[in-house]
C-alpha positions as CSV (number, residue, x, y, z in Angstrom):
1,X,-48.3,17.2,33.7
2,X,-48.6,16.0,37.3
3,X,-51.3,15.7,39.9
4,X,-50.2,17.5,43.6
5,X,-52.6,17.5,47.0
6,X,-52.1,20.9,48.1
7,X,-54.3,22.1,51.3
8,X,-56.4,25.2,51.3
9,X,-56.8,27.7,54.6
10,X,-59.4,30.6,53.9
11,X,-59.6,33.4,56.3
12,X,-62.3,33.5,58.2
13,X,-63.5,29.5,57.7
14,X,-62.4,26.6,60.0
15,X,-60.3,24.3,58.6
16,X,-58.1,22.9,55.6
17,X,-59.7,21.7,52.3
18,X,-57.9,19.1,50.3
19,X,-57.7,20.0,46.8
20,X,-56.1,17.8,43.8
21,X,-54.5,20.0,41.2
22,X,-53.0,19.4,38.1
23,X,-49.1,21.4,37.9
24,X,-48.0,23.2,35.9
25,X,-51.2,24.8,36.6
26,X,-52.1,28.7,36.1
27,X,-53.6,31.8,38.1
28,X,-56.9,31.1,36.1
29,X,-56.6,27.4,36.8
30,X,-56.3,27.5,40.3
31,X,-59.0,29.9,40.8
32,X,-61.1,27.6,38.7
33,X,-60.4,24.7,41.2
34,X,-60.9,26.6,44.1
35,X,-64.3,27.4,43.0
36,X,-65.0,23.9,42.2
37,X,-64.0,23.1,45.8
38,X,-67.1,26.1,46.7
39,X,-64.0,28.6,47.3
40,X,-64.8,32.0,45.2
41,X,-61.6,34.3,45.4
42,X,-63.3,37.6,44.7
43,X,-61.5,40.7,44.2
44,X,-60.7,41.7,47.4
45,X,-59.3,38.2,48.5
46,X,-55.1,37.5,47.5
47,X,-53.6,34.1,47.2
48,X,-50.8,33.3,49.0
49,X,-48.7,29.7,48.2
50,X,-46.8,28.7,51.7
51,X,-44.7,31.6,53.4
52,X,-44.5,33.6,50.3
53,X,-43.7,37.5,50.9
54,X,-46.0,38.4,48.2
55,X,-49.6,37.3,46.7
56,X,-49.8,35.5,43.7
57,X,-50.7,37.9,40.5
58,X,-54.4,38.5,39.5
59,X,-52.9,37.9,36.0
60,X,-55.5,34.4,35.3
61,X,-52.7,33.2,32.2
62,X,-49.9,33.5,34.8
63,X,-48.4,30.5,35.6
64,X,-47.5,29.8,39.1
65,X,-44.3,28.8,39.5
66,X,-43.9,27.6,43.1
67,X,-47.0,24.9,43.6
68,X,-45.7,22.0,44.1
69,X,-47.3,18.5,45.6
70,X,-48.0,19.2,49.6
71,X,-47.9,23.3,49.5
72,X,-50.3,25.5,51.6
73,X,-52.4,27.8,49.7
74,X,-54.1,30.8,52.0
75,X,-56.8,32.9,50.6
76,X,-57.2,35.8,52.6
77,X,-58.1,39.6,53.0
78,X,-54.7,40.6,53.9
79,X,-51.9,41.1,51.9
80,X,-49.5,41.7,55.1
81,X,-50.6,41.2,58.8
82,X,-49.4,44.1,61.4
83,X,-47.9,41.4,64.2
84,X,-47.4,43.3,67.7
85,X,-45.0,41.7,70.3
86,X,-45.0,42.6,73.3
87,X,-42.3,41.3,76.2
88,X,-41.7,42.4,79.6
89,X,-42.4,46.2,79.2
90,X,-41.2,46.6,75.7
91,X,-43.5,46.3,72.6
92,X,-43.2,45.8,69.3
93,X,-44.8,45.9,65.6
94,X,-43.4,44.4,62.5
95,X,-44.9,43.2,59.6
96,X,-45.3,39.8,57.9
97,X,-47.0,37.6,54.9
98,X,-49.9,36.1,55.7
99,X,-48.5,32.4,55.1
100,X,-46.0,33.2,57.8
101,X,-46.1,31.2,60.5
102,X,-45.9,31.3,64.5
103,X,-42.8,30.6,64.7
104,X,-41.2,32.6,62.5
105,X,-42.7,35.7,64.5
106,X,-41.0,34.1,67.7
107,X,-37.9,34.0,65.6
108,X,-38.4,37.9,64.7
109,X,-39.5,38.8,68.8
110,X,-36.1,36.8,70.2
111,X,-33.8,38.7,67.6
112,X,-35.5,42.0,68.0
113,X,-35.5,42.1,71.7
114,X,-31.8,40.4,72.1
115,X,-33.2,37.4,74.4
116,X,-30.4,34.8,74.6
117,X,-30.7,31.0,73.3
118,X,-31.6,29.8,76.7
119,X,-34.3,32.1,77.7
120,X,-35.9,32.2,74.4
121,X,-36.3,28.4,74.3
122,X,-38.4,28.8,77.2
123,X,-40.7,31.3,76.3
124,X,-43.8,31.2,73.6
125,X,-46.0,33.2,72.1
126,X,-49.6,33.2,73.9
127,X,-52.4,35.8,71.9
128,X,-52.6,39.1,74.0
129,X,-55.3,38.6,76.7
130,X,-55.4,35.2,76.7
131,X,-54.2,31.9,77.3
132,X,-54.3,30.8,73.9
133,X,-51.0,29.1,72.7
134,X,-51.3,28.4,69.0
135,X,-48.9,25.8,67.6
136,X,-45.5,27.6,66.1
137,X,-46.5,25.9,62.5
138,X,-49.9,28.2,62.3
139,X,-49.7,30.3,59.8
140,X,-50.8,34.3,60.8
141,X,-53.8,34.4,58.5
142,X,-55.6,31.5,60.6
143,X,-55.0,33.8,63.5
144,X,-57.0,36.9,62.2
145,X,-60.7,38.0,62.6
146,X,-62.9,39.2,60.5
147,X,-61.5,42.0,58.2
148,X,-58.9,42.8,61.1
149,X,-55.2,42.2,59.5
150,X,-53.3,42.4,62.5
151,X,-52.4,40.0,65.6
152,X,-50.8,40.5,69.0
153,X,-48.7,38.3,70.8
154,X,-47.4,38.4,74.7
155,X,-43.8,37.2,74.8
156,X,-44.1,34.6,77.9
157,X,-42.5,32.0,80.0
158,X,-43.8,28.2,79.1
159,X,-45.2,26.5,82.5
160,X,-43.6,23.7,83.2
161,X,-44.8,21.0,85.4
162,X,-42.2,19.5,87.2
163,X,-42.5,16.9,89.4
């Protein structure tokens, strides 16, 4: 048995939470630690472990396999997030895990709408309607509101200063 630092993001609270496990650890386990850290999962809340597709089991005597020392854990309402792209005068929806992050939906967006090497490296992803650029490391679930699962990105050139 080992102890990990693995960091905490719960939808709908600002923030990361530290949180010392002990690994191999189980569903139960963790669930018991969050709640020692004041995090109840409840049943309508999934736990996701970095950029996992799918949410860890409800099963408490499951182990969990892929925790290691330095992973994100999300605890969110959404077990997928409806992303919306939109670019130019083309838009687009695909789906991904909550634990995905920023820049694997730029990733998605340059592919799906065929935007060469060069022009892709200067564009980013700004949330529809404002001039909010989040980092491409933020996972989707830090980006949604309330019991919203979806998020909407505008496709855009980066300003550059030059001078």
């Amino acid at each position: 048995m080992t102890k990990a630092n693995i960091f905490v993001q719960v939808q709908g609270k600002l923030g990361i939470s530290d949180l010392e496990i002990t690994t191999p650890i189980t569903v139960g386990g963790l669930h018991d630690a969050l709640k020692e850290l004041g995090i109840d999962v409840s049943d309508d809340m999934e736990i996701f472990i970095d950029e996992a597709d799918e949410a860890e089991t409800k099963n408490r005597m499951a182990p969990i396999k892929e925790l290691k020392h330095g992973a994100r854990i999300h605890v969110t309402r959404c077990k997928k997030i409806k992303v919306t792209v939109n670019y130019l005068d083309q838009s687009a929806d695909h789906i991904f895990a909550p634990g995905k992050r920023v820049r694997a939906v730029k990733k998605w967006a340059v592919s799906h709408f065929h935007i060469n090497a060069t022009d892709a490296g200067e564009h980013v992803l700004r949330l529809c309607n404002t001039n909010t650029q989040p980092p491409t490391d933020t996972p989707l679930a830090e980006l949604v509101s309330g019991h919203e699962c979806s998020v909407c990105f505008d496709l855009v050139p980066e300003k550059r200063v030059e001078g």
